[in-house]
N, C-alpha and C positions, 0 to 999 in steps of 0.2 A: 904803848903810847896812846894817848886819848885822840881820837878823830875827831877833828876839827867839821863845819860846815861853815855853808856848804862848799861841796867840793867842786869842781871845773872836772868833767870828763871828758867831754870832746870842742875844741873851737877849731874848726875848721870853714874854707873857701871852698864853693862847691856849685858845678853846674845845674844839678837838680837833683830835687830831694822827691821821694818817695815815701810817705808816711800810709801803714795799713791801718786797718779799722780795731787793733789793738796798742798802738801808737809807739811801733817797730820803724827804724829809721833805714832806707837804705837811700846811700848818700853816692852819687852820679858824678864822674870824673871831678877829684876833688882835686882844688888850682892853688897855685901860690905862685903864678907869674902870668903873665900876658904877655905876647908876641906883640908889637904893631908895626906893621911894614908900610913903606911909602915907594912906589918906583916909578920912573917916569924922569924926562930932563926937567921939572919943574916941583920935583920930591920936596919939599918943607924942609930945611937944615934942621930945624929943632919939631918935636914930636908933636902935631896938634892936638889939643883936647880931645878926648877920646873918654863921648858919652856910654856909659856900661849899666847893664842889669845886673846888680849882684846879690847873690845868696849867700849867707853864714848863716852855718850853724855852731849850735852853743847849747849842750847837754849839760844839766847840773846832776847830781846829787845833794841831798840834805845832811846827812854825815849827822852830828851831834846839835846843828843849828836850830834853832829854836824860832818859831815865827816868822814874821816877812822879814824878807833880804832883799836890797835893792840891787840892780844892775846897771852897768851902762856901757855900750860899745863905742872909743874916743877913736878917729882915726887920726893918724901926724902922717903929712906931707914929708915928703923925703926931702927937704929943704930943713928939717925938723923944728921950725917955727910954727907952721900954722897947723891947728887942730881943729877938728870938728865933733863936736857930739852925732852921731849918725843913730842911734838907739838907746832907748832905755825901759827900762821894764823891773816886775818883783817876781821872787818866787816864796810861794808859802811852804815851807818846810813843814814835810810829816813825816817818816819812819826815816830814820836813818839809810835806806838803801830805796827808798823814793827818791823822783826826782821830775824835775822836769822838761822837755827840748822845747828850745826856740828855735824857729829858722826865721830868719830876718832876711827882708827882700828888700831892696834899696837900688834905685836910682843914686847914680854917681858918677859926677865929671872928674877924671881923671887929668890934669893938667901939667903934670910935671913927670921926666922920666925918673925912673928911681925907685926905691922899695918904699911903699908906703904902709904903715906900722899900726894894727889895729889893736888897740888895747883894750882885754875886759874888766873892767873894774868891778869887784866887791865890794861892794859899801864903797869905802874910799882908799883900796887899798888894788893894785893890780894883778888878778891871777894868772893873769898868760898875755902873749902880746901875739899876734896872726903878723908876717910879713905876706905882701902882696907885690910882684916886683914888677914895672912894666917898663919892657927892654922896646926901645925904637929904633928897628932896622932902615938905615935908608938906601935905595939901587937908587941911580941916575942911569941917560941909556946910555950904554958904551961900556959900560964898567962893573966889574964883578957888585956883590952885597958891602955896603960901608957899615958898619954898626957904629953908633952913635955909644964913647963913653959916659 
């Protein structure tokens, strides 16, 4: 079977990235949920916005692809209406087992509880989708944990 490019080798959510002076990746408690707790007699019933530092990374390979390849990282709201472009970027394809990482650092308000769906698209086509899920636990006092479904 003919290899395609380029290829998607790693998308992942990740606390922090380590990159050496050979451009060796090692990747630091890597997340695909967020806890948010609230406790107190005055806990928020619904999750408040919950501004975040976020890191992805996104390793390509070139596989058989031939010259520049665009990218772009779309995130959907777990309401699955609203999307945002959060990144985009090229990679110049050279040998078939070249490639290149990106780690993309982004500020992002978080505003809704629920899995939010990060898609990478090639050109215009989607090679993987990252879930990110953020669960809101809320205590009142008196009363055991309520998780919010």
């Amino acid at each position: 079977m003919p290899l395609k490019g380029p290829l998607l080798q790693t998308a992942v959510f990740c606390e922090m990235v380590i990159e050496d002076k050979n451009q060796v990746l090692s990747l630091i408690r890597i997340i695909d949920r967020i806890v948010v707790e609230a406790s107190g007699p005055n806990a928020p019933e619904e999750m408040p916005p919950l501004p975040r530092q976020m890191t992805a990374v996104l390793c390509f390979k070139s596989g058989n692809a031939k010259g520049r390849t665009q990218f772009r990282l779309v995130m959907e709201k777990p309401n699955g209406i609203e999307q945002k472009e959060i990144w985009s970027g090229s990679l110049h394809a050279e040998a078939p087992d070249r490639g290149q990482n990106f780690i993309l650092r982004f500020q992002e308000i978080f505003d809704l509880e629920g899995t939010y769906w990060f898609h990478v698209y090639v050109e215009n086509e989607v090679a993987t989708s990252m879930p990110l899920t953020l669960q809101y636990i809320r205590q009142t006092a008196g009363t055991g944990p309520s998780k919010k479904a």
